[in-house]
ChimeraX commands (.cxc) that place a marker at each C-alpha (Angstrom):
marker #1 position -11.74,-44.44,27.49 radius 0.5
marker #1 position -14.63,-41.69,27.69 radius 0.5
marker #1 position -12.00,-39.49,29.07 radius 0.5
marker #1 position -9.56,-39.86,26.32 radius 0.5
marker #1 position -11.82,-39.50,23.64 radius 0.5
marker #1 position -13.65,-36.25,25.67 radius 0.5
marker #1 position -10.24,-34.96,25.43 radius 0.5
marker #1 position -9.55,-35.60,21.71 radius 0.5
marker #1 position -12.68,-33.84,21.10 radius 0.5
marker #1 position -11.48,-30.50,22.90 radius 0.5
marker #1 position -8.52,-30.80,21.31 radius 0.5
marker #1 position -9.85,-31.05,17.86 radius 0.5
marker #1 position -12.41,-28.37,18.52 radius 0.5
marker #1 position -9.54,-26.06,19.94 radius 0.5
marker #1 position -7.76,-26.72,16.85 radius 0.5
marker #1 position -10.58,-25.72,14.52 radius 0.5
marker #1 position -10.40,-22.68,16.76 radius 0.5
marker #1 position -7.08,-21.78,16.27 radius 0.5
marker #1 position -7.03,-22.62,12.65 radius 0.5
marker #1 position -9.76,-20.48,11.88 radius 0.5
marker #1 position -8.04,-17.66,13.76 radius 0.5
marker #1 position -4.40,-17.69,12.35 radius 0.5
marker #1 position -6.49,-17.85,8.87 radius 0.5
marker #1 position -7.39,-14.50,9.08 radius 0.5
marker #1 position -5.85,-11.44,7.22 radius 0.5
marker #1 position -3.00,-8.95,8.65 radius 0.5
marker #1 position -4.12,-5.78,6.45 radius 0.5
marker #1 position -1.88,-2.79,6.80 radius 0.5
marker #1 position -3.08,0.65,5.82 radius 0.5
marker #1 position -0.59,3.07,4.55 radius 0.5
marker #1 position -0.06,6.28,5.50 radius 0.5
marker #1 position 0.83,6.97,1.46 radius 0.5
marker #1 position -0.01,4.80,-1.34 radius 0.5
marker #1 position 2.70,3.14,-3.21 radius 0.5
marker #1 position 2.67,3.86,-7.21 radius 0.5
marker #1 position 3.21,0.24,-8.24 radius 0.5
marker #1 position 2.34,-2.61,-6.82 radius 0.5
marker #1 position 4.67,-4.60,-4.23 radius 0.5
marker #1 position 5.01,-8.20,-2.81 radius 0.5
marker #1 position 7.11,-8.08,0.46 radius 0.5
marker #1 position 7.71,-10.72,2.84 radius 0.5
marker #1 position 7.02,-9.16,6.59 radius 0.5
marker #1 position 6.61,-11.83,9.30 radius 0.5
marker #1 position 6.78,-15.09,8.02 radius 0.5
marker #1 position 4.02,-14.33,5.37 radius 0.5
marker #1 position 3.58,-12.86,1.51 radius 0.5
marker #1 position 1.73,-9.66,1.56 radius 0.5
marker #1 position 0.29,-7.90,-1.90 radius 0.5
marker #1 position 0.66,-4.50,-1.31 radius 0.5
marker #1 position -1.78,-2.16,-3.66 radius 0.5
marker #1 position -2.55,1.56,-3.78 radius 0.5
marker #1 position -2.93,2.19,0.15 radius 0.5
marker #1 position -3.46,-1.20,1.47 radius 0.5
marker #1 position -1.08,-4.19,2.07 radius 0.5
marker #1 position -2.97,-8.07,2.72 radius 0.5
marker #1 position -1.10,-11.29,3.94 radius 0.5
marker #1 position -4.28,-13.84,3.05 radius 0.5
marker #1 position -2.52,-16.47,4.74 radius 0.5
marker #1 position -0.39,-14.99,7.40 radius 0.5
marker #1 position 2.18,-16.71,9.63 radius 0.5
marker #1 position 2.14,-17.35,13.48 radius 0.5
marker #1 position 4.73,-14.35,13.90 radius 0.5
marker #1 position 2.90,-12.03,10.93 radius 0.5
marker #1 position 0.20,-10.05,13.57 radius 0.5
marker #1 position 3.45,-8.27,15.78 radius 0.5
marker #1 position 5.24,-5.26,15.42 radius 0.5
marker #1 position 8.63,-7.08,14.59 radius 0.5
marker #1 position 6.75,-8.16,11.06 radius 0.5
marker #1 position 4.77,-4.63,11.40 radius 0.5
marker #1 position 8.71,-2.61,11.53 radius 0.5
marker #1 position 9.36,-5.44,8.38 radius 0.5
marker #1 position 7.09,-4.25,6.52 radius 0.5
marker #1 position 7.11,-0.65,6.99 radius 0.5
marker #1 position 10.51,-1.02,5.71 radius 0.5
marker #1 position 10.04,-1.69,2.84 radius 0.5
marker #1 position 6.74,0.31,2.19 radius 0.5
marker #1 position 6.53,3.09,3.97 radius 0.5
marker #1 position 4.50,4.20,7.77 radius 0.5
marker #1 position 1.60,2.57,8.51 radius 0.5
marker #1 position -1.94,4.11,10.04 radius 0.5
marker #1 position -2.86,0.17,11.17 radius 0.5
marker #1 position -1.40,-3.12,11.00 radius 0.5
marker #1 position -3.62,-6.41,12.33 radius 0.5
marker #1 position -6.21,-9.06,11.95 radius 0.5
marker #1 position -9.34,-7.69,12.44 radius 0.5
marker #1 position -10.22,-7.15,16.19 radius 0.5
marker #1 position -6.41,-8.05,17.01 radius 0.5
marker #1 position -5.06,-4.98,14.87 radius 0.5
marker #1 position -1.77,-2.75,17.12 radius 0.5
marker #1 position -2.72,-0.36,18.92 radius 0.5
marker #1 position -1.26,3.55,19.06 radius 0.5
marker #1 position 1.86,2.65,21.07 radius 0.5
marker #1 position 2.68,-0.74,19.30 radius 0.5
marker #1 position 1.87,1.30,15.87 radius 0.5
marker #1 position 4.40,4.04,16.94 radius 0.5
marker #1 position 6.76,1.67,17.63 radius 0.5
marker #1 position 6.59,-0.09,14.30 radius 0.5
marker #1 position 6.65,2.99,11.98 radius 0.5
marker #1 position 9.52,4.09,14.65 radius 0.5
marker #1 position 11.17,1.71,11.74 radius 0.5
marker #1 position 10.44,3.83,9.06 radius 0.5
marker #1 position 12.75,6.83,10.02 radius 0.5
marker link #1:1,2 radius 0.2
marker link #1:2,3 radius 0.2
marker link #1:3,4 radius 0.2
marker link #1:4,5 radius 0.2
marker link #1:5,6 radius 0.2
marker link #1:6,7 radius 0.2
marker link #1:7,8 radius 0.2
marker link #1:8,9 radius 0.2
marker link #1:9,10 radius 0.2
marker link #1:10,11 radius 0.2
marker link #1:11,12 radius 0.2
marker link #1:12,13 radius 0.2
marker link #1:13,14 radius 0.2
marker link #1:14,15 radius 0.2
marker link #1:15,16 radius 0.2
marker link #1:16,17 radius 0.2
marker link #1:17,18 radius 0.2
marker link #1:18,19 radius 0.2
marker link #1:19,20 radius 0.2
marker link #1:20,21 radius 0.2
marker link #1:21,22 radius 0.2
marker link #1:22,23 radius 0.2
marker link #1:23,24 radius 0.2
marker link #1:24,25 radius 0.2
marker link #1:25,26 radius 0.2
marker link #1:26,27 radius 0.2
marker link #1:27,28 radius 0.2
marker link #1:28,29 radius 0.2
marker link #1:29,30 radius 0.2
marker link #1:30,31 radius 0.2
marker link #1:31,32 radius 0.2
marker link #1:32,33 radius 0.2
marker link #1:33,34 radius 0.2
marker link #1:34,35 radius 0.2
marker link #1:35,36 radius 0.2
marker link #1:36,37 radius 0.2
marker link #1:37,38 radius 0.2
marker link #1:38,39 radius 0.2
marker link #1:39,40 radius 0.2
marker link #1:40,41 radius 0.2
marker link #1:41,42 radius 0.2
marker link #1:42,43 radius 0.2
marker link #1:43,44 radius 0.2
marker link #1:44,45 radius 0.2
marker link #1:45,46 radius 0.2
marker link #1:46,47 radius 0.2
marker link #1:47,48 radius 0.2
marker link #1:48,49 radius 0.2
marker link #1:49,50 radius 0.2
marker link #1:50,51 radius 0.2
marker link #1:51,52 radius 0.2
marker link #1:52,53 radius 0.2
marker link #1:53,54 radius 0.2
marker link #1:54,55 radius 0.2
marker link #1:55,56 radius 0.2
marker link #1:56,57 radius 0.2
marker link #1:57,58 radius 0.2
marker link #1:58,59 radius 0.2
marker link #1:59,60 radius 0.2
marker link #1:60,61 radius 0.2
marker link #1:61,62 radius 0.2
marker link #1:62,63 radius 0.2
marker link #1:63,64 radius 0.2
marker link #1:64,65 radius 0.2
marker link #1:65,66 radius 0.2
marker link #1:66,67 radius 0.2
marker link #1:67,68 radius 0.2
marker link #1:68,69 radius 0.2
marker link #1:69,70 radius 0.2
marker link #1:70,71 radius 0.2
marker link #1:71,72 radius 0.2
marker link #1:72,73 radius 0.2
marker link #1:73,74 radius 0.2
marker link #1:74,75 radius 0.2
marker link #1:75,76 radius 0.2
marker link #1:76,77 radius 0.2
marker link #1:77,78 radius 0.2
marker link #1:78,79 radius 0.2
marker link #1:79,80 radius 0.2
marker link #1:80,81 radius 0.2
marker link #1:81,82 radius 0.2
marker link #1:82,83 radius 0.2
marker link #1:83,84 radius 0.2
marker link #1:84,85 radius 0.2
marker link #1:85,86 radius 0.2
marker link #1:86,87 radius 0.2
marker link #1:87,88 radius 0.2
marker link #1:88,89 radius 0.2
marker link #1:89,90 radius 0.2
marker link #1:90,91 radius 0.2
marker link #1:91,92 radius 0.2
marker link #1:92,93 radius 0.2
marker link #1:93,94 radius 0.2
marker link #1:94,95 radius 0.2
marker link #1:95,96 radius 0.2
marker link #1:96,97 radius 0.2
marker link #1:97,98 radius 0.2
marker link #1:98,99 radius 0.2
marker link #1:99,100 radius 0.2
marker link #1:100,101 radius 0.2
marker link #1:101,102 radius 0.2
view
């Protein structure tokens, strides 16, 4: 019984973990700001798109990855960066997405 419940309580912590992760932001920073404002749909998620900047506040499993990255630079433009905080693409991943773009 301790062993059950030890495990329901890693569990639920995990979870907390992983919801608080997924929770955060995908930002993209444009290489050149849009003129009006745009709300495109790039990996399972809603992003607001502004000036130089697009957000997805409550992104998707499948919004931090290139495939939503190449989405989304379809429809706005190249991208400098593309991520969620610490998890953002790096160069080659980045090159790859704005490959999309062209």
């Amino acid at each position: 019984m301790k062993t059950r419940l030890s495990t329901l309580a890693i569990a639920a912590v995990l979870g907390a973990f992983a919801t608080s992760a997924a929770a955060e932001p995908v930002v993209a920073k444009l290489q050149a700001p849009i003129a009006k404002r745009k709300k495109p749909i790039a990996g399972e998620a809603a992003f607001v798109c502004e000036g130089d900047t697009c957000t997805a506040a409550t992104p998707a499993a499948g919004t931090n990855t290139v495939p939503a990255c190449r989405q989304l630079v379809r429809i706005v433009g190249p991208v400098s960066s593309f991520g969620a905080g610490e998890q953002s693409l790096d160069a080659d991943k980045l090159a790859r997405c704005n490959a999309a773009a062209k």
